[in-house]
Short mmCIF file of the C-alpha atoms (twelve columns), coordinates in Angstrom:
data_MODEL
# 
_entry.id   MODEL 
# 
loop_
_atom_site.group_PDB 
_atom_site.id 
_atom_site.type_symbol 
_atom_site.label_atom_id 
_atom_site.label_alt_id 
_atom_site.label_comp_id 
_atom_site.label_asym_id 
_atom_site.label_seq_id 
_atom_site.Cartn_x 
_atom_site.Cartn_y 
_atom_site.Cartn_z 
_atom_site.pdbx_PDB_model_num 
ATOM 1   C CA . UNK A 1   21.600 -22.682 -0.855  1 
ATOM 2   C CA . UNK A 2   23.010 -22.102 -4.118  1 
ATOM 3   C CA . UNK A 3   20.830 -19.725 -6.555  1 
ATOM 4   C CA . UNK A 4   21.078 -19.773 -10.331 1 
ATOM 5   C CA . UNK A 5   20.810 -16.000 -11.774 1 
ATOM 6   C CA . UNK A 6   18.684 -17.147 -14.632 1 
ATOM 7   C CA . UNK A 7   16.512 -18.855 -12.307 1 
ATOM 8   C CA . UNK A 8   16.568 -15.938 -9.585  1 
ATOM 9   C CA . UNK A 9   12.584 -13.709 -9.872  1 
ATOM 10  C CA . UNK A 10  14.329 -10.833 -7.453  1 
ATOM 11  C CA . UNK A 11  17.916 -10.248 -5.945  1 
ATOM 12  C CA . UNK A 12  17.501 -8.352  -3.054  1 
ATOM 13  C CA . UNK A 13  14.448 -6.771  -4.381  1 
ATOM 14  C CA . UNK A 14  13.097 -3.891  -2.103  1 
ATOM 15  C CA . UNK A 15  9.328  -4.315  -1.734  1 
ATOM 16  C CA . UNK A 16  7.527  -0.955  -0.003  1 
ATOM 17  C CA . UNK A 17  4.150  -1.151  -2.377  1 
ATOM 18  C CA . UNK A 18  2.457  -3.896  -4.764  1 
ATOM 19  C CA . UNK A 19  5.001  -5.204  -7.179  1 
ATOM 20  C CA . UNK A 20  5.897  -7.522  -9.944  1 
ATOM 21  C CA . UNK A 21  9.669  -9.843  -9.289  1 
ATOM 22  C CA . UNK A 22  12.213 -7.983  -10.997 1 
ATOM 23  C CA . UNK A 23  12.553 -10.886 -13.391 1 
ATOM 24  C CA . UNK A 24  10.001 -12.846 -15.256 1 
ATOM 25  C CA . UNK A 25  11.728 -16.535 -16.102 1 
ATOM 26  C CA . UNK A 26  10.659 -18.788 -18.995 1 
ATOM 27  C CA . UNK A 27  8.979  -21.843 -17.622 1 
ATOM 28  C CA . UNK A 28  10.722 -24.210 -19.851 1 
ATOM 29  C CA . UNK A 29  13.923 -23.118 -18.591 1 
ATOM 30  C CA . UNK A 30  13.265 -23.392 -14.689 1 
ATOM 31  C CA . UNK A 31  15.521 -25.863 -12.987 1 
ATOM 32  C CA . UNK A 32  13.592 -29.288 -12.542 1 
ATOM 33  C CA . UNK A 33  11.214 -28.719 -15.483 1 
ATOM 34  C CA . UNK A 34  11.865 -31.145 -17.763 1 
ATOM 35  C CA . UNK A 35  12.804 -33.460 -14.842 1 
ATOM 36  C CA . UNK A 36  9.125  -34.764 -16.095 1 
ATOM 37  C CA . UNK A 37  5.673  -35.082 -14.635 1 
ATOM 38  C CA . UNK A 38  5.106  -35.071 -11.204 1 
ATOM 39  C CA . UNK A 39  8.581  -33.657 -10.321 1 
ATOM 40  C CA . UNK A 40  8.544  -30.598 -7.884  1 
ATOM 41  C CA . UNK A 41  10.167 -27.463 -8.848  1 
ATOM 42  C CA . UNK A 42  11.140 -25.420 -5.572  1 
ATOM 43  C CA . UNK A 43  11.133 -21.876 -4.892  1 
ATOM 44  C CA . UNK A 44  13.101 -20.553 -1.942  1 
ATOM 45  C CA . UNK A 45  12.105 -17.084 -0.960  1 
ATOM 46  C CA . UNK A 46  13.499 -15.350 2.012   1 
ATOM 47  C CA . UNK A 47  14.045 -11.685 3.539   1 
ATOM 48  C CA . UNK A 48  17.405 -9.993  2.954   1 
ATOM 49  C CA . UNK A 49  16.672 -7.089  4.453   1 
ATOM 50  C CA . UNK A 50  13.827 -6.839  7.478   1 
ATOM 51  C CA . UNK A 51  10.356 -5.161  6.737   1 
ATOM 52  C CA . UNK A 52  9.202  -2.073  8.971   1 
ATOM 53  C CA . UNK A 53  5.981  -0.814  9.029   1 
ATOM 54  C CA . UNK A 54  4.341  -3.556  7.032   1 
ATOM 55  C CA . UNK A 55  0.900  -4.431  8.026   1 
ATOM 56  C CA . UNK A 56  1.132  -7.618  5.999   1 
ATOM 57  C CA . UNK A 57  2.678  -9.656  2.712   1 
ATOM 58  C CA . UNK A 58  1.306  -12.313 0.229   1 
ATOM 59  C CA . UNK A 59  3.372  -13.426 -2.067  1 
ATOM 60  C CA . UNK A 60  1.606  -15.182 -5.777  1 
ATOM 61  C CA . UNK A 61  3.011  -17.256 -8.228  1 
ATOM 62  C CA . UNK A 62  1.815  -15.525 -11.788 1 
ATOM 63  C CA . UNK A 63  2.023  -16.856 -15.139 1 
ATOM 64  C CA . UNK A 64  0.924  -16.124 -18.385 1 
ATOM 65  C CA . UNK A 65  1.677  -16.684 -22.347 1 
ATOM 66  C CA . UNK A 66  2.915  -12.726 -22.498 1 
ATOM 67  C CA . UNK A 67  6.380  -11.725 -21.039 1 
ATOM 68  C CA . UNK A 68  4.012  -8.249  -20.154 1 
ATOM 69  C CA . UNK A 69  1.501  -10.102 -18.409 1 
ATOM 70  C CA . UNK A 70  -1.593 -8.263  -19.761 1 
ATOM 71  C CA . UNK A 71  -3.254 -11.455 -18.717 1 
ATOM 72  C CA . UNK A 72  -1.543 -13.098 -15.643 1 
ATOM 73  C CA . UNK A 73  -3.650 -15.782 -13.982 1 
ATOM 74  C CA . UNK A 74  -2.773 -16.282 -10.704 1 
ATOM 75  C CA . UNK A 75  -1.507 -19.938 -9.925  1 
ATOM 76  C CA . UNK A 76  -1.074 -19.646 -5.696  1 
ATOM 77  C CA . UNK A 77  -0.658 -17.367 -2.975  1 
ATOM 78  C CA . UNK A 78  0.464  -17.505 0.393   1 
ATOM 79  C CA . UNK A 79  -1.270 -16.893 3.760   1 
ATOM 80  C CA . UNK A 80  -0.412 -12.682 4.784   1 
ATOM 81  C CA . UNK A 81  3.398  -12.664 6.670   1 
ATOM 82  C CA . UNK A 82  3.291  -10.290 9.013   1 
ATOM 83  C CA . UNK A 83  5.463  -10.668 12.017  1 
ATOM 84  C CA . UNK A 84  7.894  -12.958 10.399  1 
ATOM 85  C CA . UNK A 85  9.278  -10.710 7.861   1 
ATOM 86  C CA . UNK A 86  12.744 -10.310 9.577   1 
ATOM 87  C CA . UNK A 87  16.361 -10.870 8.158   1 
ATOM 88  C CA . UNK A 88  17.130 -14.016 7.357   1 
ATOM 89  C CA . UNK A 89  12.892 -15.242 7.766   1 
ATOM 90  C CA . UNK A 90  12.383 -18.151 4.493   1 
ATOM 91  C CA . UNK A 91  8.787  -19.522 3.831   1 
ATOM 92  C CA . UNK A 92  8.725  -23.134 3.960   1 
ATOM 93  C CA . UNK A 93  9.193  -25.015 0.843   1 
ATOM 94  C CA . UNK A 94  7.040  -23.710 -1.910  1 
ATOM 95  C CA . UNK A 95  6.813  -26.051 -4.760  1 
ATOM 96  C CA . UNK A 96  6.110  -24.597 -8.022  1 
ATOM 97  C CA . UNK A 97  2.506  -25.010 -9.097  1 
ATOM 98  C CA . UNK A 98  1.181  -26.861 -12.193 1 
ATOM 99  C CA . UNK A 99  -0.828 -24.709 -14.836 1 
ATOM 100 C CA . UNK A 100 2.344  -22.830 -16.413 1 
ATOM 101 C CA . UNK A 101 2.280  -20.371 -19.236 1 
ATOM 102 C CA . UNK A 102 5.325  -19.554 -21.507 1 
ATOM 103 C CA . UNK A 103 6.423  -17.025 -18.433 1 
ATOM 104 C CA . UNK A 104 6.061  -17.556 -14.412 1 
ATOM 105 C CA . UNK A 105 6.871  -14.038 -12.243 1 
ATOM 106 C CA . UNK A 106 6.434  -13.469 -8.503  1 
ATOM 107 C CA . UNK A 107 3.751  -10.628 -7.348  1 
ATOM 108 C CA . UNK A 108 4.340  -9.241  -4.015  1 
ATOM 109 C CA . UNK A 109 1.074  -7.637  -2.529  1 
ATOM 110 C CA . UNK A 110 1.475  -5.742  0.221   1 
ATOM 111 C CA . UNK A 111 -1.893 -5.020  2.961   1 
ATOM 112 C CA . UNK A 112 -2.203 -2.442  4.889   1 
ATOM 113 C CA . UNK A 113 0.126  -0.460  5.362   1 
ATOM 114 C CA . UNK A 114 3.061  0.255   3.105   1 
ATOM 115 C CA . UNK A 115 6.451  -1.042  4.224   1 
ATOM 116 C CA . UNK A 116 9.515  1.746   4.651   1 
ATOM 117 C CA . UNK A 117 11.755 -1.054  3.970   1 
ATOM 118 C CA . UNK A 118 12.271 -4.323  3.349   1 
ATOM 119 C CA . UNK A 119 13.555 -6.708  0.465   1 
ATOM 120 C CA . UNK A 120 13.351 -9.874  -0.543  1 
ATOM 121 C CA . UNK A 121 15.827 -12.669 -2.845  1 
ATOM 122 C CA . UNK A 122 13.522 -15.466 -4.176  1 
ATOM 123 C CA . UNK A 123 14.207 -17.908 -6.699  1 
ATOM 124 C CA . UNK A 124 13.761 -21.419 -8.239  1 
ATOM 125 C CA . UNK A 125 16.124 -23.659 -6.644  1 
ATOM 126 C CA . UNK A 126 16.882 -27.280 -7.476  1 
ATOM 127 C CA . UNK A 127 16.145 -28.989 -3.833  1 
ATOM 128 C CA . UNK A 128 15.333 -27.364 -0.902  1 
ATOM 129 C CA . UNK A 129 17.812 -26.189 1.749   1 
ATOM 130 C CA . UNK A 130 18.133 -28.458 4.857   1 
ATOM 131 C CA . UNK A 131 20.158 -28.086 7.682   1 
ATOM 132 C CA . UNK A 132 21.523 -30.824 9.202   1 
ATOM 133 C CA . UNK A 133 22.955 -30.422 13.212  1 
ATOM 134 C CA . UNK A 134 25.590 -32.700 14.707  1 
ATOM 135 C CA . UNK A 135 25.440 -34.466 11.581  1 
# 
């Protein structure tokens, strides 16, 4: 899988409380946005480094018209990761929900208990990674 800085929300980012992605990206600039409508824009998010203590993780898709988000509006969230949050652990495909502002950012909200360690490199990527065996 091949990541594009400019299209990369956190690089390794450690996540032990609530936090915004490191980077916000413009929407018009995400790979596969002006591929037109109906096209999927991919994120790939996985753990670089695995999560202890963690009770749980969601992980939201923000946007909003201000690069501070005063006013983010939440666009999707995933179902709490728990035990999966080991090295090398990706969520299945997430596709890029419609409903963008000017600026998109990842939230990571931790439950429970706060994690001692743990980060995370997610990003907008322009097809999914598939791994093909024997092939």
């Amino acid at each position: 899988m091949i990541f594009d800085y400019q299209n990369l929300f956190s690089n390794d980012q450690a996540i032990t409380a609530d936090a915004a992605s490191t980077n916000v990206i413009k929407a018009q600039s995400l790979v596969g946005a002006d591929s037109g409508p109906g096209e999927p824009i991919n994120l790939d998010v996985r753990v670089t480094t695995a999560f202890a203590t963690l009770t749980s993780l969601d992980i939201s898709v923000q946007t909003d018209d201000d690069e501070a988000f005063g006013t983010a509006v939440t666009l999707s969230t995933t179902n709490a990761l728990a035990a999966a949050l080991v090295v090398g652990y990706k969520l299945p495909v997430v596709i890029m929900p419609s409903g963008l502002k000017k600026y998109v950012r990842l939230y990571y909200n931790v439950n429970g208990s706060d994690a001692t360690a743990g980060k995370i490199m997610a990003g907008v990527v322009a097809s999914p990674h598939t791994t093909v065996i024997g092939g």
